[in-house]
KOLVO-947405 format. One record per residue (C-alpha): residue in one letter; x, y, z. Coordinates in steps of 0.05 Angstrom, whole numbers, plus 5000, padded with zeros to 4 digits. Layout:
# KOLVO-947405
AXYZ
...
# end
This chain:
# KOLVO-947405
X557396753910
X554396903832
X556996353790
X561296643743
X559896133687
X554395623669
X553195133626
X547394933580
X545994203554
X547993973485
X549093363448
X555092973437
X559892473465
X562592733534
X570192503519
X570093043445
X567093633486
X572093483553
X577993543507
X574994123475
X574794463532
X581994223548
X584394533487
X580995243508
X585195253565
X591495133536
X590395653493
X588496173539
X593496033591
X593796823609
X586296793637
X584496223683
X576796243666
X572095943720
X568095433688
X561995103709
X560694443679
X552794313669
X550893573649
X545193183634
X544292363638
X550092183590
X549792843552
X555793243554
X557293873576
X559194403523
X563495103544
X559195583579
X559796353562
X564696773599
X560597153655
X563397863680
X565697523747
X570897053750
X574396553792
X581696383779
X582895613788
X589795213765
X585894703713
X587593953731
X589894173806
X586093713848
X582394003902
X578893863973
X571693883968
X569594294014
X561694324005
X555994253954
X549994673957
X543694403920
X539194833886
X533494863837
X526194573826
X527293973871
X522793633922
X528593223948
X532693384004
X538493603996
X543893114032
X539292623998
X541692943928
X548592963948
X548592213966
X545592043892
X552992383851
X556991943905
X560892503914
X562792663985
X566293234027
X573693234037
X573992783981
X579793013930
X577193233857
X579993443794
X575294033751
X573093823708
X574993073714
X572792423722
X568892583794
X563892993763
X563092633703
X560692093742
X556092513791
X552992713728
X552392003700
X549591763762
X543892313774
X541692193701
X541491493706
X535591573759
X531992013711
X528692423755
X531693023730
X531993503666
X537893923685
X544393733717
X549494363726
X554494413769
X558095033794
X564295263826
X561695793883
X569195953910
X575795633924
X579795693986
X587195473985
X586594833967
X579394683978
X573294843928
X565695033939
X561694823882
X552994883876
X549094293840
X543294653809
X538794193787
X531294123763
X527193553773
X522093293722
X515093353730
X509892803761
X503292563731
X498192823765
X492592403728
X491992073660
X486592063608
X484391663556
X480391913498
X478391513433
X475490853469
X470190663523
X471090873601
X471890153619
X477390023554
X481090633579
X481190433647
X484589743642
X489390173589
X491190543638
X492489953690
X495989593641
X500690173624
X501990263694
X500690923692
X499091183773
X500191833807
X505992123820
X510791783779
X515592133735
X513292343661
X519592373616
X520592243532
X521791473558
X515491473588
X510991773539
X515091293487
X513990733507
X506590813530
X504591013459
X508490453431
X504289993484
X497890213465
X499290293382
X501789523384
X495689213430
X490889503372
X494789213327
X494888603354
X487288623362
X486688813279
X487289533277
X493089573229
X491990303226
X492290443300
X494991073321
X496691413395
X498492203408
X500592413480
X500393073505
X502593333577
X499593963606
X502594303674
X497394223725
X495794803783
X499794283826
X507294523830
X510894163785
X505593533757
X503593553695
X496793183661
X498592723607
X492592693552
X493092083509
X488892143439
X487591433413
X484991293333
X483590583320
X481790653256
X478090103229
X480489363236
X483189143182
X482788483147
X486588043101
X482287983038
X486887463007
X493087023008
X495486922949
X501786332925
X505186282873
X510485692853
X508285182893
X505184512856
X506884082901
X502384352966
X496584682946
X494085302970
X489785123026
X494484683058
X499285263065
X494485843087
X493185323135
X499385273153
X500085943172
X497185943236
X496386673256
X494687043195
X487886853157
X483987103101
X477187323128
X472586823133
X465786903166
X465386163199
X470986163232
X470386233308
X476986163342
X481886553299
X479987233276
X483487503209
X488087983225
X495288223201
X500588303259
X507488343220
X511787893279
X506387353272
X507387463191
X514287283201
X512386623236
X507686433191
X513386473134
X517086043175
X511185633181
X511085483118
X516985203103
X515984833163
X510484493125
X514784323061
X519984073104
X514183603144
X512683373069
X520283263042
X521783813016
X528184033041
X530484512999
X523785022997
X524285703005
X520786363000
X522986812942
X519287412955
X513487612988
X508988262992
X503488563034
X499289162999
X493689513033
X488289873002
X485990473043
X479590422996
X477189803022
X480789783084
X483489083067
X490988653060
X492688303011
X498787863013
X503387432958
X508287002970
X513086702917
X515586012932
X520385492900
X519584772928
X525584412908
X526183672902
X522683142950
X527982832989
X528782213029
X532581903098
X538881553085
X543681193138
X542881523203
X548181413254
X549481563327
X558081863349
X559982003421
X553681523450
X556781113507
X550881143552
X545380853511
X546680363452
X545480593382
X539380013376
X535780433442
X537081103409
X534380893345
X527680623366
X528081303409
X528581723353
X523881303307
X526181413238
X527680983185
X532180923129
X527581153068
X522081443110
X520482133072
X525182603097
X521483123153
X525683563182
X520783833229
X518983093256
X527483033264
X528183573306
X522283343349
X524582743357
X531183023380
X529383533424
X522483803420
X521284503445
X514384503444
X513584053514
X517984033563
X516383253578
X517083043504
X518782343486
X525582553455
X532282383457
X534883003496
X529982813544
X532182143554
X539482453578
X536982963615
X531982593655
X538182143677
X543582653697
X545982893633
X544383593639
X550883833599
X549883333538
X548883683470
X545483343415
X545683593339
X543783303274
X548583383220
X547683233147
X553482883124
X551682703046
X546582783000
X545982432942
X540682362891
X534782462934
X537382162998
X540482503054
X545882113106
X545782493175
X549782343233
X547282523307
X552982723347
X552182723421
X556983003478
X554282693538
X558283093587
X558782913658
X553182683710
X550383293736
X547583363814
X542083853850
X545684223897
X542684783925
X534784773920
X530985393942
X524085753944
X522186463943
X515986893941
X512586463979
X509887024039
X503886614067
X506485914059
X511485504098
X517185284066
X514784574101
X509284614054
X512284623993
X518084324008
X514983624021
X511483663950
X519083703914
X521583183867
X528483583866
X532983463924
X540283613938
X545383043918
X539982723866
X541582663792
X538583213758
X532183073722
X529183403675
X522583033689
X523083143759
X523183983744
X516783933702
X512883433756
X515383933809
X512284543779
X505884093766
X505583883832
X506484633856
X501684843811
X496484403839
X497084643916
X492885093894
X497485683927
X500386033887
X498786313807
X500785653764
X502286083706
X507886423741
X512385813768
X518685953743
X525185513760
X531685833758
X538285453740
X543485853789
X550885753799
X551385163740
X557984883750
X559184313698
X566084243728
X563684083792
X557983793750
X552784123801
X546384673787
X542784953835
X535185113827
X530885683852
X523285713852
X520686323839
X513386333869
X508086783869
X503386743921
X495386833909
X488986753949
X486786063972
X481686224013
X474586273979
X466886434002
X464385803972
X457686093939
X453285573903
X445885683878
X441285273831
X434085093827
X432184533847
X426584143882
X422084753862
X424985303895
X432685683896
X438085333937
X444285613957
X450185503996
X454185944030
X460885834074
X468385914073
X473385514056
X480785574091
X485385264036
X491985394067
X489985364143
X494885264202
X491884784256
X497584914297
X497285574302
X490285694320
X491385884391
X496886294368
X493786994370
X499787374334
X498186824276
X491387194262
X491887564190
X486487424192
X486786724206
X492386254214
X495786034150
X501285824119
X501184954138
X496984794077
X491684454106
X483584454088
X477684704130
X471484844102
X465085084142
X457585134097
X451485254119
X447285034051
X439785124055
X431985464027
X425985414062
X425384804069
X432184464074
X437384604122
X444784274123
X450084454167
X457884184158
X464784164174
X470883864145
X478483834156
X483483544111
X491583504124
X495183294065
X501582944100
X498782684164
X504482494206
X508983034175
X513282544138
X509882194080
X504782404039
X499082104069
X493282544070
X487882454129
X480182754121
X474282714160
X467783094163
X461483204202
X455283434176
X447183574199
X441983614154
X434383714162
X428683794111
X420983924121
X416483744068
X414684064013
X408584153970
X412684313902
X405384623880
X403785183930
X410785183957
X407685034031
X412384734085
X409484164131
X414784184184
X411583714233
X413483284169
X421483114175
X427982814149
X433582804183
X440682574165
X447682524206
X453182424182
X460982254188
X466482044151
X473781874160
X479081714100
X486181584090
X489981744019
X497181554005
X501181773939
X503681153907
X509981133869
X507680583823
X506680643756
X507981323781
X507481843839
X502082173801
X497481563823
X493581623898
X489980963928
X485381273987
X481280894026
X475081144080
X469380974129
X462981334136
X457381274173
X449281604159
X443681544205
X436581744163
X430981874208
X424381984172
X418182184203
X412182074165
X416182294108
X411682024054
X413482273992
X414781763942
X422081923949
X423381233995
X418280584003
X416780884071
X416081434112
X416681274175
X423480954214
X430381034207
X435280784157
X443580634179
X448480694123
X455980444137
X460480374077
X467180314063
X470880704009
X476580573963
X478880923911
X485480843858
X486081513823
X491181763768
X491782523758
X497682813717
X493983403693
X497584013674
X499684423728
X494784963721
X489184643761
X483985103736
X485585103654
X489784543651
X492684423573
X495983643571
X494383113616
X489782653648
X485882353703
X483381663715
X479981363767
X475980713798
X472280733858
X468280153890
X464080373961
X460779713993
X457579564066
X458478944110
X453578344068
X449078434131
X444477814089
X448777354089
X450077334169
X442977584204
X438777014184
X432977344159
X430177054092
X428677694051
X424177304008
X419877074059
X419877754097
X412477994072
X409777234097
X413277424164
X409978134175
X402777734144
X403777204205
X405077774245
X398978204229
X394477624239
X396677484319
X396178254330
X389478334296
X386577724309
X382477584380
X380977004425
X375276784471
X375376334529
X371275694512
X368275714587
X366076444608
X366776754529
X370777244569
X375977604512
X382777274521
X389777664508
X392377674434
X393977034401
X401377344391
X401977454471
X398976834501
X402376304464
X407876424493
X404876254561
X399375694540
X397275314480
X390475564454
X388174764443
X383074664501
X382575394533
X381275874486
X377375964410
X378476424348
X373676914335
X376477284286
X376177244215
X384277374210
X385277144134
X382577824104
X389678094141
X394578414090
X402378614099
X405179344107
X409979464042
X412580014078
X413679664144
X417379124106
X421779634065
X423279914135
X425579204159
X430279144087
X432879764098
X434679844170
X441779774151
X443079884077
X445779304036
X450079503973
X456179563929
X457180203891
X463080233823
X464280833788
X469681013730
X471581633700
X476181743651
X478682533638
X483282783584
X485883473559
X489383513494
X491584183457
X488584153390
X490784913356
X494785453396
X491585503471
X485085113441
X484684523487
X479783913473
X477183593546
X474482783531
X470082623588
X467281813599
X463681643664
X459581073682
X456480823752
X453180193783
X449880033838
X448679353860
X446278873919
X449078173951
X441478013952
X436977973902
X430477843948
X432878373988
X433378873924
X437779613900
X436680073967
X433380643955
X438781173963
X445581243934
X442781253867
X444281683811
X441482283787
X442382543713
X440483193680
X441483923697
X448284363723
X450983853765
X450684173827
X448683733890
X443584133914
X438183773962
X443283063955
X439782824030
X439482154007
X446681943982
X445182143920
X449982413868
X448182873815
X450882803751
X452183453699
X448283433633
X447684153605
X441284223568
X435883953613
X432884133677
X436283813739
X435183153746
X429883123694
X433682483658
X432881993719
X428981373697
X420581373726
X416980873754
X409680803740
X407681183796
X412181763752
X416981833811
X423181963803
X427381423849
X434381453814
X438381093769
X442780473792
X446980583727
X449081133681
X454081263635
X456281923602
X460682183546
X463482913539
X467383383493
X468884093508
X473484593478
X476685093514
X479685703512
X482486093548
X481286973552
X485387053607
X489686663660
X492187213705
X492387053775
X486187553791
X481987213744
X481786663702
X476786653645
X475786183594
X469886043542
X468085353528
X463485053467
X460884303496
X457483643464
X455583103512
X451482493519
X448482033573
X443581753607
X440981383672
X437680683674
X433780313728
X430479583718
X425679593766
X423280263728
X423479843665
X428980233626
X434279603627
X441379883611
X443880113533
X449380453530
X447180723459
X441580913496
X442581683516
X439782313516
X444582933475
X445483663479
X450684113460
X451884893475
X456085403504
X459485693556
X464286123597
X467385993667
X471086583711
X475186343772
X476986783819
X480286613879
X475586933931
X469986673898
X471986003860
X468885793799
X462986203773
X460186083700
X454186013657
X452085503600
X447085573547
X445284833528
X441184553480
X437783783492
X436683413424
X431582903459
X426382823502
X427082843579
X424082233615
X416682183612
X416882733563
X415982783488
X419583193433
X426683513446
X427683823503
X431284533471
X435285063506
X436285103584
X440585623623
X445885323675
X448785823723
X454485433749
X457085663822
X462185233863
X462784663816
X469384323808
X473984513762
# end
């Protein structure tokens, strides 16, 4: 049936325009009017016209609902419809009443439509037919972007969220101008301004959206000007406002640019800084910001009135019963008289800035207290001296209950379980939250950015909380790509490495997507090589071997072969060969002393050299083999921030000393006397005999004496004095088994200096020594300095150490043959800012600016150790992590000094770094 009335959409409050309605029936009592009641989101219906058909119905006679019929522009089904107004058949309604009020309400809610209306088709006895006629809104068929670059509009329309198919309404287009007109204004433009337009598209019902941007200029702040203030000049407080600067050419980090929020903080800032200074009572009278469209420039002024310097008085401690006052005073470390700082005050009591402060809120919360309060309250002032008192409610013990993990998809909960600090039934701990998130954060699993703990069900009756991880998984797998130059040609490595692997499950075919994961342990297979260097590997690592303590197990195999290789016409001799094999097994435990951020490991490995005729000036010789079986152990402390890739507090220590068996002191061979030995030896093997009777030639001296004494049978011939020792054949003897002890230190901190700015300190040194000092430093194992820091051709032990601003390896100490045979000691110093661009989970990019120093010394090469001694550079950089790829970056560094053998500074070099460490 025709509707006989309808409906159309107004504004106003739906309880005024149901009692106007109301009060049209009353008053027209004669005529029962059928009424349709149209309604859209929370808008209320208004009375429709009269239509020329009507309807009688008794108004606020409830009826059965018989059926709904659905109707309009809708792609929807429509029992799908129906189920979105709740209403359902046979259910008993009043019209219009409080069932279709809320069908209405709940269909706009969704806001997929821009028409609700309801109608009343017929009525039967006591049952009623009404229609829902309803029109959906339209869908984006595709966005565009003009004003900026393809690439800018592009991650606009990413970050907008702005895909196919979803529905455009005013909310939408509202808040994606509002998006876009605030990120330029973040970035400077002041003037930044966004226009949407939609357009229906041939599609039924999808509509383009067209979104006009005008940046405008940017706009900077010419000047900040202050007025009132003698006591802090004006520098000190436009430094103090840390977000908003005047333009200034030099500075790098912090661009001048007006965002009004950041304004706000920087007022707050500033009063921040009188309080620092004393100056309790300073405030802001009035400040301004003009702009001058002329010059495209800010200017701001701010009045100020300082007040008097003030000073703390007594200082006392109510409702402590834990800790005495003495212990909360040396906690909070101010003195009676100090300058008053009220900024330093609240630190001290609870600092907001880092979670693992020093502070006294800390020291209640990292015992239990997780329902103490503490609050600093002035109690007298007088003259220029302030009392306070520092009232504490301690509140009961509290417990972790219930701990839990989500988001985790790939990962066990085994896995992350095990690396908790937060169990069930242990006092809470504040400290124990932030070391749990750091030691999260360094699995390496999952983005350390978004580690979020939730406090659920906190019950301080029951004194109990319960805390939920909320995870977010990312890729750990890589392909390991490294490349460099080195040994005159490119080399490269290329593998994969399985960061979250599942031994277990690798005959577990359903497992496979696309390779078992999810147990958190390490497998990494490279095949690194040019063309004339070959290396093969494979390594496994399980953190908690054993499955109950944290006791990681390692071990690795690995091939390598290299032909040699005439630098000059880049010609490979490969019936010319060095060969290495090599395996190594280690054990690392978490200690829980001085804390369980400390790791003692310990390991064995074993390398067989075989060299044939390998003569290169590399080693003393080139033919035999070499055996190299050391023992490892290591004491390591690494509290680094729990982003493993940017971290932003923290620090790493750690002393290593690698040794082998003193084979001197127990095979009996004098080292000194070794070249007298082979001299002996080469005069028997050389030298002939006669016998005295027929002059027949007799065996070598070397072979018949041990049957006969030459005395009375036999005579020398041979002129056997001119014989000379093989240096090569008695290096081959010294080194059948290398002899050595290897200690290195490194020392590695990250402090925040400004904002994200974070300042890494970098000290390393090495030595390597020998039990013997006739027997002499082997020949590998050395040190290498100079260059990217990438390992490259390392076939001899060696370890290459980073120095940006040289070639590779170029500031290794030369003998005065002008090889290169490595350093046996090196020390280096390093300072790098950072900062970070972004630290999303899909990349993480950060630009770096760098100064180091060092250098490598060797005294058999002459250049004795001086640790004032070094070569310099500084330069520039960026680094991208991604987690398919790992670490990819480039540095432009400049060397201040000579490289070994060289004269005059060395200048700029170009580092491409791939696969280094973070």
């Amino acid at each position: 049936m025709r509707p006989l009335s309808a409906t159309r959409v107004a504004s106003g409050d739906l309880e005024k325009q149901v009692n106007k309605l109301n009060n049209f029936l009353v008053l027209n009592k004669s005529i029962k009017l059928l009424l349709t009641i149209l309604f859209l989101g929370s808008i209320s219906p208004v009375l429709a016209q009269e239509d020329e058909d009507r309807i009688p119905f008794e108004q606020g006679t409830p009826y059965y609902l018989a059926n709904i019929d659905v109707t309009g522009k809708i792609s929807y089904n429509q029992q799908t419809v129906i189920t979105f107004t709740g209403l359902e058949k046979g259910q008993r309604i009043t019209v219009p009443g409080e069932e279709i009020s809320n069908a209405v309400k709940k269909l706009g809610k969704l806001g997929l439509f821009n028409d609700i209306n309801f109608y009343v088709n017929k009525i039967e006895g006591d049952s009623i037919y009404l229609e829902l006629n309803i029109n959906e809104l339209p869908k984006l068929s595709e966005p565009k972007i003009a004003g900026v670059k393809k690439s800018k509009a592009e991650t606009l329309i990413k970050d907008t969220k702005l895909t196919k198919g979803m529905v455009v309404n005013e909310n939408l287009i509202t808040t994606t101008k509002n998006y876009i007109e605030n990120k330029y204004r973040k970035d400077g433009y002041y003037n930044a301004k966004v226009n949407i337009n939609t357009e229906a598209d041939t599609t039924a019902n999808q509509v383009k959206m067209f979104i006009r941007i005008d940046k405008g200029d940017k706009v900077k702040i010419s000047e900040i000007n202050f007025t009132g203030n003698e006591k802090l000049s004006d520098a000190r407080l436009r430094k103090a406002m840390k977000n908003t600067k005047v333009k200034n050419p030099i500075r790098i980090f912090k661009a001048s640019k007006f965002i009004a929020a950041k304004y706000e903080e920087d007022l707050e800032n500033i009063i921040s800084k009188y309080k620092e200074k004393g100056y309790r009572d300073a405030r802001i009278i009035s400040d301004s910001v003009s702009y001058d469209k002329k010059k495209n420039k800010i200017a701001i002024n701010i009045k100020l009135e300082e007040g008097n310097k003030y000073y703390f008085g007594n200082i006392k401690f109510l409702g402590n019963t834990i800790y005495t006052d003495q212990g909360l005073n040396r906690k909070l470390g101010i003195k009676k008289g100090d300058t008053y700082n009220g900024v330093l005050l609240e630190k001290r009591i609870a600092d907001k800035s880092k979670p693992d402060a020093d502070d006294i809120t800390n020291l209640y919360q990292n015992n239990g207290y997780l329902f103490s309060t503490i609050n600093a309250v002035e109690t007298r002032t007088y003259n220029d001296t302030i009392d306070f008192e520092i009232r504490i409610m301690e509140g009961p013990l509290a417990y972790f209950n219930k701990i839990s993990v989500v988001g985790n998809d790939k990962t066990n909960d085994k896995v992350i379980y095990r690396e908790l600090l937060t169990h069930p039934g242990d006092k809470y701990s504040k400290q124990a939250l932030v070391e749990t998130i750091r030691e999260i954060g360094q699995l390496g699993f999952f983005d350390p950015e978004a580690i979020e703990p939730k406090f659920k069900n906190v019950d301080p009756a029951a004194g109990t909380v319960d805390i939920e991880y909320n995870l977010v998984e990312k890729g750990s797998s890589q392909i390991e790509l490294q490349g460099g130059y080195g040994g005159g040609g490119f080399i490269g490595t290329l593998g994969l490495s399985f960061n979250n692997f599942s031994m277990r499950n690798l005959f577990n075919k359903e497992a496979y997507k696309p390779i078992p994961m999810g147990d958190g342990q390490q497998v990494s297979l490279r095949l690194q090589g040019s063309s004339y260097f070959q290396t093969y590997s494979l390594s496994f690592a399980e953190p908690w071997f054993g499955g109950k303590k944290p006791v990681r197990f390692n071990t690795s195999l690995s091939y390598s072969k290299q032909f040699l290789n005439n630098y000059a016409s880049n010609s490979v001799d490969r019936s010319r060969s060095f060969n290495i094999i090599s395996l190594s097994v280690g054990l690392g435990k978490r200690l829980t002393v001085p804390d369980n951020s400390s790791y003692f490991t310990q390991s064995l490995s074993f390398q067989y050299y075989d060299l044939n005729n390998y003569n290169t000036g590399l080693f003393t010789f080139g033919n035999g083999s070499s055996r190299n079986f050391a023992y490892t152990v290591e004491v390591k402390r690494n509290n680094k921030g729990f982003n493993p890739i940017f971290p932003t507090y923290g620090s790493e220590f750690s002393l290593s000393l690698k040794l082998t068996p003193p084979y001197s002191l127990i095979n009996g061979i004098d080292y000194g006397k070794l070249g007298d030995l082979q001299e002996n030896k080469l005069r028997y093997n050389e030298t002939q005999i006669v016998d005295r009777a027929t002059g027949e030639p007799g065996p070598s001296v070397g072979a018949y004496l041990a049957e006969t004494d030459i005395e009375g049978h036999y005579k020398v011939v041979d002129d056997y004095t001119k014989a000379s020792p093989d240096q090569s054949k008695i290096d081959q003897e010294k080194f059948k088994w290398l002899e050595y002890y290897k200690i290195k230190f490194k020392a590695d901190w990250y402090t925040k200096i400004y904002g994200n700015l974070v300042l890494r300190s970098l000290a390393e040194f090495g030595f390597l020594g020998n039990y013997n000092s006739e027997r002499g430093n082997v020949p590998f194992e050395r040190f290498y300095i100079g260059g990217d820091g990438l390992a490259n051709f390392a076939l001899d032990g060696r370890e290459t150490i980073q120095l940006r601003g040289y070639p590779n390896q170029s500031l290794t100490p030369i003998d005065d043959k002008n090889n290169q045979n490595g350093a046996t000691i090196y020390n280096k110093f390093s300072f790098e800012l950072r900062y970070p661009l972004t630290l999303k989970n899909q990349a993480s990019i950060y630009a770096l600016t760098f100064f180091e120093a060092g250098a490598g010394y060797d005294r058999d090469s002459g250049k004795r150790y001086n640790p004032f001694v070094l070569q310099r550079s500084a330069g520039f950089g960026l680094r991208v992590f991604m987690p398919a790829f790992g670490l990819l970056g480039i540095d432009f560094g400049h060397g201040f000094d000579a490289v070994e053998g060289g004269t005059g500074k060395n200048g700029w070099e170009t580092h491409f770094i791939i696969g280094q460490q973070f």
